[in-house]
C-alpha positions as CSV (number, residue, x, y, z in Angstrom):
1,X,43.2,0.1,3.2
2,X,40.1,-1.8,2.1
3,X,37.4,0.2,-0.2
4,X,34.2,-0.8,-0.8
5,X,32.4,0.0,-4.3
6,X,28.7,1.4,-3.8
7,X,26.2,-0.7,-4.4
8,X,24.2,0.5,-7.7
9,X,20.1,1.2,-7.1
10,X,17.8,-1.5,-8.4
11,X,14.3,-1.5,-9.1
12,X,12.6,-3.7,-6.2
13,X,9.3,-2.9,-7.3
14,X,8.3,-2.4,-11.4
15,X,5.8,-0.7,-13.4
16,X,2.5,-2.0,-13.9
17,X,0.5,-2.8,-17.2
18,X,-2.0,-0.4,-17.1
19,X,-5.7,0.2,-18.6
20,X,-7.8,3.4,-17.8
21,X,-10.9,4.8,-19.4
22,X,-10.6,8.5,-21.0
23,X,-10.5,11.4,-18.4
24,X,-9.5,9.2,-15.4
25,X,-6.4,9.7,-13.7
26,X,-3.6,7.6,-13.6
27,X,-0.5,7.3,-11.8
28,X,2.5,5.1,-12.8
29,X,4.6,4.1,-10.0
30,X,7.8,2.0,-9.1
31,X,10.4,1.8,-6.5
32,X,14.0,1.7,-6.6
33,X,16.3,-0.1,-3.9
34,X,17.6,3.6,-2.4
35,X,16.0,6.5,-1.8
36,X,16.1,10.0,-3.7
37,X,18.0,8.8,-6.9
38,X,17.5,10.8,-10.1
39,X,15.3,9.1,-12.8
40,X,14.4,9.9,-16.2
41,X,10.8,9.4,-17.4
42,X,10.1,8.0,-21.6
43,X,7.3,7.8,-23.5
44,X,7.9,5.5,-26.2
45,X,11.2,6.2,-25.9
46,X,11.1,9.9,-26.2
47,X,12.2,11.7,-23.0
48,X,8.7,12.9,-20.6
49,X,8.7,16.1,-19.2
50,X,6.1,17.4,-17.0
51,X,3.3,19.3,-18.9
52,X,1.7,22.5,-17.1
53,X,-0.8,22.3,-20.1
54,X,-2.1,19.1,-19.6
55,X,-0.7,18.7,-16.0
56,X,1.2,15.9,-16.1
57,X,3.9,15.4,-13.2
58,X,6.2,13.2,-11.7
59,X,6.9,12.7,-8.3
60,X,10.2,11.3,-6.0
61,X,9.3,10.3,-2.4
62,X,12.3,8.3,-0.9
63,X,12.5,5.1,-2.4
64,X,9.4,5.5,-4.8
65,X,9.1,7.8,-8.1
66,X,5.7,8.3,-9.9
67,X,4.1,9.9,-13.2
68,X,0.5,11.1,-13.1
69,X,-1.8,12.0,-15.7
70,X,-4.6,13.7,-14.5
71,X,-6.9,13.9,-17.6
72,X,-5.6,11.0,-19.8
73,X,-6.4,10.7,-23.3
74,X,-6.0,8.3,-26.5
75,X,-2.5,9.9,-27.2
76,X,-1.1,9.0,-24.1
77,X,-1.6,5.1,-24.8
78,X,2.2,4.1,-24.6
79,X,4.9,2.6,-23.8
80,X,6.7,4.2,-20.3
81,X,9.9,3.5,-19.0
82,X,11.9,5.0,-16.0
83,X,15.4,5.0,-16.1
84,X,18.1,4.9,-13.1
85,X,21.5,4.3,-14.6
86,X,21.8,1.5,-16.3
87,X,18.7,0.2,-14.6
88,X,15.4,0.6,-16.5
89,X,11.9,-0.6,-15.8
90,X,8.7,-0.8,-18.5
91,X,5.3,-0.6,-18.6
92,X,2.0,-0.4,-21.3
93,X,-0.3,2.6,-20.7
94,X,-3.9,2.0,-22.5
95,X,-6.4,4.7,-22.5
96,X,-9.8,3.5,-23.8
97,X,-12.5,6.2,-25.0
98,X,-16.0,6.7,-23.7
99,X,-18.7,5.0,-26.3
100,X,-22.1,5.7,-25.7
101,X,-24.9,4.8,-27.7
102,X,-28.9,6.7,-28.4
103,X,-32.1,5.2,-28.1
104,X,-34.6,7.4,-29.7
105,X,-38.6,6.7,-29.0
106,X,-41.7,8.8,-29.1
107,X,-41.5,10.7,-31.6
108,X,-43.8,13.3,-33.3
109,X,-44.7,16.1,-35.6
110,X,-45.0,19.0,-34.7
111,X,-45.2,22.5,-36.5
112,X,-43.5,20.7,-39.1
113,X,-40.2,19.0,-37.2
114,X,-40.2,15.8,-35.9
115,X,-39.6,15.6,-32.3
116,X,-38.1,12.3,-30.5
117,X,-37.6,11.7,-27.1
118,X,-34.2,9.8,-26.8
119,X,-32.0,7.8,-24.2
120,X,-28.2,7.9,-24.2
121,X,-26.3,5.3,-22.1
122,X,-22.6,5.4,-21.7
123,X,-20.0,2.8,-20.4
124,X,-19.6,3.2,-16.6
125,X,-16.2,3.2,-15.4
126,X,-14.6,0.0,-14.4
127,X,-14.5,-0.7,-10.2
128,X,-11.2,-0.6,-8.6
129,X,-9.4,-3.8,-8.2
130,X,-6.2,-4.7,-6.1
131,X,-3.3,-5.3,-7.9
132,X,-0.9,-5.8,-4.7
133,X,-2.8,-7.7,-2.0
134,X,-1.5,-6.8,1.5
135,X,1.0,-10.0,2.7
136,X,1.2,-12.5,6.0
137,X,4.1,-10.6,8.7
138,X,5.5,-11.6,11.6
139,X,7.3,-8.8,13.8
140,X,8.6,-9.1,17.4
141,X,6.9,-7.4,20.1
142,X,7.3,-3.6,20.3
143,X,8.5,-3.2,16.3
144,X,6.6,-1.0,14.1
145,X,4.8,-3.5,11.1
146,X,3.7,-1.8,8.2
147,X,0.7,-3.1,6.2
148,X,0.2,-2.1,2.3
149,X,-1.7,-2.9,-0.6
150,X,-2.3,-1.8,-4.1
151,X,-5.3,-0.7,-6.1
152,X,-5.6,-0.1,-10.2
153,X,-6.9,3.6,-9.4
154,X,-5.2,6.5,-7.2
155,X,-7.4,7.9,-4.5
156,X,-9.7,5.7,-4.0
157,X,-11.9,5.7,-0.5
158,X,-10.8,2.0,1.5
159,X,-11.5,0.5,5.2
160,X,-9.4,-1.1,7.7
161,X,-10.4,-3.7,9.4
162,X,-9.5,-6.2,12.2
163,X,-10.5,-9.3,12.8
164,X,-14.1,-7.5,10.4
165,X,-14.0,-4.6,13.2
166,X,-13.8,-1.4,11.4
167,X,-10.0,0.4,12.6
168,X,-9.8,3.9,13.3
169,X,-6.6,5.9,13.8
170,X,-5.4,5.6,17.4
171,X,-3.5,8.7,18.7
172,X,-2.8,6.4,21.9
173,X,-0.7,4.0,20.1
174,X,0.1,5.7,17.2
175,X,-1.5,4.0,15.1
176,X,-2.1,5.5,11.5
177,X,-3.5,5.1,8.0
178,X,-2.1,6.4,4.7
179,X,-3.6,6.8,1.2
180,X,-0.7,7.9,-1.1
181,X,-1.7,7.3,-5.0
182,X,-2.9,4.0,-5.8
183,X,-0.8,3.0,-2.6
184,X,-2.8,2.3,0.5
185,X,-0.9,1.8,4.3
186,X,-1.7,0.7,8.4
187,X,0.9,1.2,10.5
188,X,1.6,0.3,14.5
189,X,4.8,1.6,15.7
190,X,5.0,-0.4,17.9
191,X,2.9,-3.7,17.9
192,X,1.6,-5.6,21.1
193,X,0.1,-9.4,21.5
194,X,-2.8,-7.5,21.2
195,X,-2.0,-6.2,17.7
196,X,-1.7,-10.3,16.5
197,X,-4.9,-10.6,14.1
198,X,-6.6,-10.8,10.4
199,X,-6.8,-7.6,8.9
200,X,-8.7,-6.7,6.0
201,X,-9.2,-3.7,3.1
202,X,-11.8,-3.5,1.6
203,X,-12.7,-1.1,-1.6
204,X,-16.3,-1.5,-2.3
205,X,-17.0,-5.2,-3.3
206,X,-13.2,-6.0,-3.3
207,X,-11.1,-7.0,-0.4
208,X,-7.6,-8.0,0.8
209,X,-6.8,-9.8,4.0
210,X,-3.8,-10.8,5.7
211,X,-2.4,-12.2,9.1
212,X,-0.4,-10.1,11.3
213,X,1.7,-12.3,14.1
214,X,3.4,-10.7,16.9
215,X,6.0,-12.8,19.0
216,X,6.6,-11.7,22.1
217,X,9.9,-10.8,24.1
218,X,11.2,-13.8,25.4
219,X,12.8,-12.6,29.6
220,X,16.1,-13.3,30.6
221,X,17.6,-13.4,33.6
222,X,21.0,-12.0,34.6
223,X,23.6,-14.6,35.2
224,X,24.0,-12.9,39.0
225,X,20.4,-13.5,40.2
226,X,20.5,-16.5,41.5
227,X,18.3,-16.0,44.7
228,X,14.6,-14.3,44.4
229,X,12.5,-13.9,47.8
230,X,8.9,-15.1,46.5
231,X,5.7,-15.8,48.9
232,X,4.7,-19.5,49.2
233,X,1.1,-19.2,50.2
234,X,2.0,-16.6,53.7
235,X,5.3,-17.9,54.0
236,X,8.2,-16.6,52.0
237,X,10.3,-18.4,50.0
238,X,13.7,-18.6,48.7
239,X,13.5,-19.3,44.7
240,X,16.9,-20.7,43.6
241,X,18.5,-20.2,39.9
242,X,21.5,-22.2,38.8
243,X,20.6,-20.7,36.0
244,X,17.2,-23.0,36.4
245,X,15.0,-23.4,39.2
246,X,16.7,-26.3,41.2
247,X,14.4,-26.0,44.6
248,X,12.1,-24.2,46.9
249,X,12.0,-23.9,49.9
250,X,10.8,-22.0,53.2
251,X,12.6,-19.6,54.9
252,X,13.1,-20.4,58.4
């Protein structure tokens, strides 16, 4: 009797360096090699454990396990591992404050206080960028292709394009859109010549593009059909397979 030893999960996809501006949310996110395996979350090398207070959660969908932070602070700049085993994964969480500055003009006395008019301006968040671009895929005809990309910031509004027509989700064929965290997805379940194209996401100013190619199904013909009746012009034919067309001729 032969026995096999299980395969231990690995982590096909690692955490990501991230930098976030005070009171933003941010999601940390990897995946592992199977699905629904038991991590452990670290900050700095202390165990994490969701907080009700502050809201902080973590998250196992299948093959992918996530930490959110919905209202991040200075004191949760850190260093965050997830740990599967003996398999481990890192990652740099930096939460920069708000500055703001005052501009104070027109100013005047009045009933014995001085009274200024001032302007306060205040660092704007950064825009999104992508941090996984969607990738060139080939499928066969009538296999479901999944498109994804990546963006620094959860939840963020994108459109699908193809060939710079805007998508919309098609009930017909099935064809959907998925925003899931910083995560975003396009799939056809089952792609057609038709489906062969450039796609594009775009997030504002920033974009991603990528070529989808679908080969078709290439017909074969069974080893006992060696005579089809076709019509030559009026007349019909006899089409003759050996397996490959040797003649044509009329039927008399």
């Amino acid at each position: 009797m032969w026995w096999f030893a299980e395969s231990k999960p690995t982590f096909t996809e690692t955490l990501k360096d991230l930098t976030v501006t005070e009171e933003n949310s941010v999601t940390l996110e990897c995946e592992l090699s199977k699905p629904d395996q038991k991590v452990k979350w670290l900050k700095d090398g202390k165990e994490l454990k969701p907080d009700r207070k502050k809201g902080i959660t973590t998250k196992t969908d299948g093959r992918r396990h996530s930490l959110t932070i919905p209202r991040p602070v200075s004191d949760d700049s850190a260093e965050y591992t997830v740990k599967c085993g003996e398999e481990e994964t890192k990652a740099k969480l930096t939460v920069e404050g708000i500055s703001s500055s005052s501009m104070c003009f027109a100013c005047s006395r009045f009933a014995g206080l001085v009274l200024c008019f001032c302007l306060t301006s205040v660092i704007l968040e950064s825009t999104p960028t992508f941090t996984e671009p969607l990738k060139d895929l080939a499928v066969p005809e009538e296999d479901s292709v999944t498109l994804e990309c990546e963006l620094s910031k959860p939840d963020q509004k994108v459109k699908w394009l193809k060939d710079g027509k805007e998508i919309k989700p098609d009930r017909k064929k099935g064809i959907t859109t998925k925003t899931d965290g910083r995560r975003h997805s396009l799939t056809i379940p089952k792609a057609s010549l038709d489906d062969a194209a450039e796609y594009t996401v775009k997030c504002g100013d920033q974009e991603t593009k990528a070529k989808v190619d679908v080969q078709g199904k290439r017909q074969r013909i069974r080893e006992d059909s060696r005579f089809w009746n076709i019509w030559c012009g009026r007349q019909p034919c006899l089409f003759q397979f050996e397996p490959f067309v040797k003649s044509i001729f009329p039927i008399s």
